[in-house]
C-alpha positions in Angstrom: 99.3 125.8 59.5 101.0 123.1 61.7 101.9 123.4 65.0 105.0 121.3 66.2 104.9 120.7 69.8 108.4 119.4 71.7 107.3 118.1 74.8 109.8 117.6 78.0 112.0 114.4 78.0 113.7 113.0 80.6 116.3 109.9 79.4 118.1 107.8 81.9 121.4 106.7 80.8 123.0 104.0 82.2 126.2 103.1 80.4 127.9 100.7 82.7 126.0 99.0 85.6 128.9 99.7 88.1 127.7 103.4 88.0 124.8 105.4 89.1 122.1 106.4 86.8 122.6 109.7 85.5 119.3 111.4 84.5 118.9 113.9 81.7 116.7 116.3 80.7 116.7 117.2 77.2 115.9 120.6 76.8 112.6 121.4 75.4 110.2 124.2 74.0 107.1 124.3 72.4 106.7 126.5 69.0 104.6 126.8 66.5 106.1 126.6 63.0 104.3 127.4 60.0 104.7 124.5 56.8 103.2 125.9 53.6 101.3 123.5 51.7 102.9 121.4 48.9 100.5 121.7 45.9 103.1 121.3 43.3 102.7 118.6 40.5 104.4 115.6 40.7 105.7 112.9 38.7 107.1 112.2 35.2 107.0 115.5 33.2 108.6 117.1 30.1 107.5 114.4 27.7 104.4 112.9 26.0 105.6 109.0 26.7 102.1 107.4 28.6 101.7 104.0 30.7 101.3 101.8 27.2 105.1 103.6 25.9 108.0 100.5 26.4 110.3 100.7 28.8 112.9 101.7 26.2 111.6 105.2 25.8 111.9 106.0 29.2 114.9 104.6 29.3 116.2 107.0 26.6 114.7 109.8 28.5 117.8 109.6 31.0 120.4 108.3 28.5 119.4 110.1 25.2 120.8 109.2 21.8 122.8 112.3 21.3 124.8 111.5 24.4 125.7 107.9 23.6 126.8 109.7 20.6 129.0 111.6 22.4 130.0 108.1 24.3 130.8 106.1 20.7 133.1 109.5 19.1 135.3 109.5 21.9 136.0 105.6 22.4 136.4 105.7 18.9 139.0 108.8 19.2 140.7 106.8 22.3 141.4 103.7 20.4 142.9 105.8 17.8 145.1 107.6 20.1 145.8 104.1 21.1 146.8 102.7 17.6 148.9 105.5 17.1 150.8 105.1 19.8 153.6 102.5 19.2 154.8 101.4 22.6 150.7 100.5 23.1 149.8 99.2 19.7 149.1 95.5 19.1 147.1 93.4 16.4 143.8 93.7 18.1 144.2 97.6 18.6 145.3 97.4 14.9 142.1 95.5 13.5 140.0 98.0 15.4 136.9 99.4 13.3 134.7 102.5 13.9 132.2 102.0 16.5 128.7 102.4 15.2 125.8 103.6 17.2 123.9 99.9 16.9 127.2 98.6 18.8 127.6 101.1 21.6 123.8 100.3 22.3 124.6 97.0 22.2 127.5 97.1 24.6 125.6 99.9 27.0 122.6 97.0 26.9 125.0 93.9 27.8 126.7 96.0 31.0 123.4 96.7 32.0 122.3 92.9 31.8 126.1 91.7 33.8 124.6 94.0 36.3 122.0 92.0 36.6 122.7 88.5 36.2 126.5 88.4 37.6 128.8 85.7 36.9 132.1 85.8 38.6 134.1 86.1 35.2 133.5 87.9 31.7 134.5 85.2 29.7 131.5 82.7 31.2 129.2 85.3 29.7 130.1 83.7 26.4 130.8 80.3 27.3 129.6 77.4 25.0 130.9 74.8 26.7 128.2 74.2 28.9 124.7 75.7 29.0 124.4 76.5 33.1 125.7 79.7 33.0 126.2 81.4 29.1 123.9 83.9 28.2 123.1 83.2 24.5 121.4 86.0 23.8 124.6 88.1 24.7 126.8 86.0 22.2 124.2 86.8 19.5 125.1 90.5 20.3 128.4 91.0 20.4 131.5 89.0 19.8 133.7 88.0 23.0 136.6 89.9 21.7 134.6 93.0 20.2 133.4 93.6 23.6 136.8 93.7 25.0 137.9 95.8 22.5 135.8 98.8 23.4 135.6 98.2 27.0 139.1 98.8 27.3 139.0 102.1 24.6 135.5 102.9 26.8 135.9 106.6 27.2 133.2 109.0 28.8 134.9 111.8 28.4 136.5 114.0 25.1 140.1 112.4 25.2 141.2 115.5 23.3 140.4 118.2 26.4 143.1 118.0 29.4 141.2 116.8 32.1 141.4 119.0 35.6 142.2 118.2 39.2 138.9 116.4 40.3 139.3 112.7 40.6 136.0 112.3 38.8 136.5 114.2 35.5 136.3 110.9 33.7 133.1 110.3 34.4 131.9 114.0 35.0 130.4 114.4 31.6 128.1 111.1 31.7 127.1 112.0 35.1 126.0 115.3 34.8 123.7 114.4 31.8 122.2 111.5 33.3 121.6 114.0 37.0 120.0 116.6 34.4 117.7 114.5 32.6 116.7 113.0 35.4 115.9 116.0 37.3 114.5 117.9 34.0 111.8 114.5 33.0 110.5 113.8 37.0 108.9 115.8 39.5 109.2 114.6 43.0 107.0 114.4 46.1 107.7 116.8 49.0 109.6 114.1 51.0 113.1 113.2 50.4 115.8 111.6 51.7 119.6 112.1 51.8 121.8 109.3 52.8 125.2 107.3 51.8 125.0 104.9 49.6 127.9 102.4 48.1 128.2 100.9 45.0 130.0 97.9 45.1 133.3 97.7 42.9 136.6 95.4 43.7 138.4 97.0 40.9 141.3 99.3 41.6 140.3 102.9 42.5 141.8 105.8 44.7 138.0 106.2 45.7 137.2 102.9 46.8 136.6 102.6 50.5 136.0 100.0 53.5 132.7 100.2 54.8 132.6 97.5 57.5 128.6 98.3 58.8 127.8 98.3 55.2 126.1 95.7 53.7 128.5 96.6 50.7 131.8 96.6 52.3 134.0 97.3 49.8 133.0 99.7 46.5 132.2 103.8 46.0 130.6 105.8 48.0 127.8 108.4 47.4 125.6 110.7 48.8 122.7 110.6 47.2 119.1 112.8 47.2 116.2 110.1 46.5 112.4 110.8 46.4 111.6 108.8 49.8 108.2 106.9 48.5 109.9 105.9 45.4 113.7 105.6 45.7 114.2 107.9 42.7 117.3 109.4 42.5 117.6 113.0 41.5 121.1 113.8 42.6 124.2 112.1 43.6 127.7 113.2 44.4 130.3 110.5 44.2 132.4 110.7 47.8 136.3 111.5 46.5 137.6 111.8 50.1 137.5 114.1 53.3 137.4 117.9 52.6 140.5 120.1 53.0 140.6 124.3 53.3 142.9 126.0 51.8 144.7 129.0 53.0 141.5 131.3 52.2 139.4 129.0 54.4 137.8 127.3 51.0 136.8 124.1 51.5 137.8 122.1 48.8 138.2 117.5 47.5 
């Protein structure tokens, strides 16, 4: 058992020279508070992957097959609804083709790599005029235009359900699988942390805020529960704007 000791305090404040210093006390006690032990087991859990498994497999722990699945039915759904539709259709939404599992891996794996090596516009990704800043790699992919043609039919939802009043059902479905499996496949320490963090986007959003302290000024912003030796998130909950009550005194986005 711990014993926590607060001991007396005494702060002098001074917030302006042209007045006096004010003294305060800050009230103390001393308690003792009892902190069970933490004996629990830590780490990665739920699965037989060891140190020599590639990166891959972990990486399919968090976003499995069956939900990019999920992912490649309903783009493929959306960009029918969108050839359908006459006022929308034109000759590239007309020459779409199915998307297959191999290309929605492909495309998940080229976002992830623009995450990481940013040029300032899409098209310089596959750029042949000059060598500085094309990715070659990423050309040998996917085509230019094939990627455009499921990032804009990119749905993360099922297009066929009505979606609901919160600002993030779009997104709600990918989310909550990738907050699941990472809670379900890691175990973490005792000490965590819960802070704001923002996610930097320049895109037009309803949720995108001004953050002028932030390192990231302008982009989402989340509150988010990491394992504090690691950084590991384990939950997240995108910030959609300040709570309101209703007339029962429920607090609700």
């Amino acid at each position: 058992m711990d014993t926590t000791t607060i001991e007396d305090e005494i702060l002098y404040v001074q917030p302006n020279p042209d007045y006096e210093r004010k003294k305060v006390i800050r009230s103390t006690r001393q308690h003792n508070k009892a902190i069970s032990s933490f004996n629990s087991r830590t780490g990665p859990d739920n699965h037989t992957l060891t140190y020599q498994s590639r990166p891959i497999e972990f990486f399919m722990l968090i976003l499995p097959e069956s939900t990019i699945e999920e992912l490649l039915n309903w783009t493929n759904k959306k960009a029918e609804s969108k050839i359908s539709n006459p006022e929308r259709r034109k000759q590239k939404k007309a020459m779409w083709s199915d998307l297959t599992l191999c290309e929605m891996k492909m495309f998940i794996g080229c976002i992830i790599l623009m995450g990481i090596v940013k040029l300032p516009k899409i098209d310089m990704y596959w750029n042949k005029t000059t060598g500085l800043f094309s990715i070659p790699g990423l050309r040998l992919l996917i085509p230019q235009q094939r990627f455009k043609d499921i990032y804009s039919c990119l749905c993360l939802r099922n297009p066929t359900q009505p979606g609901d009043d919160n600002p993030t059902h779009k997104i709600r479905p990918l989310v909550d699988s990738v907050i699941f499996n990472s809670q379900f496949y890691y175990r973490p320490e005792r000490e965590l942390s819960v802070d704001e963090s923002m996610i930097a986007f320049n895109g037009r959003s309803s949720l995108k805020v001004y953050m002028p302290l932030k390192p990231i000024k302008y982009g989402l912003k989340a509150y988010v529960l990491c394992e504090s030796s690691t950084g590991y998130m384990i939950n997240w909950q995108l910030y959609t704007g300040k709570i309101k009550k209703t007339e029962n005194n429920i607090p609700t986005n």
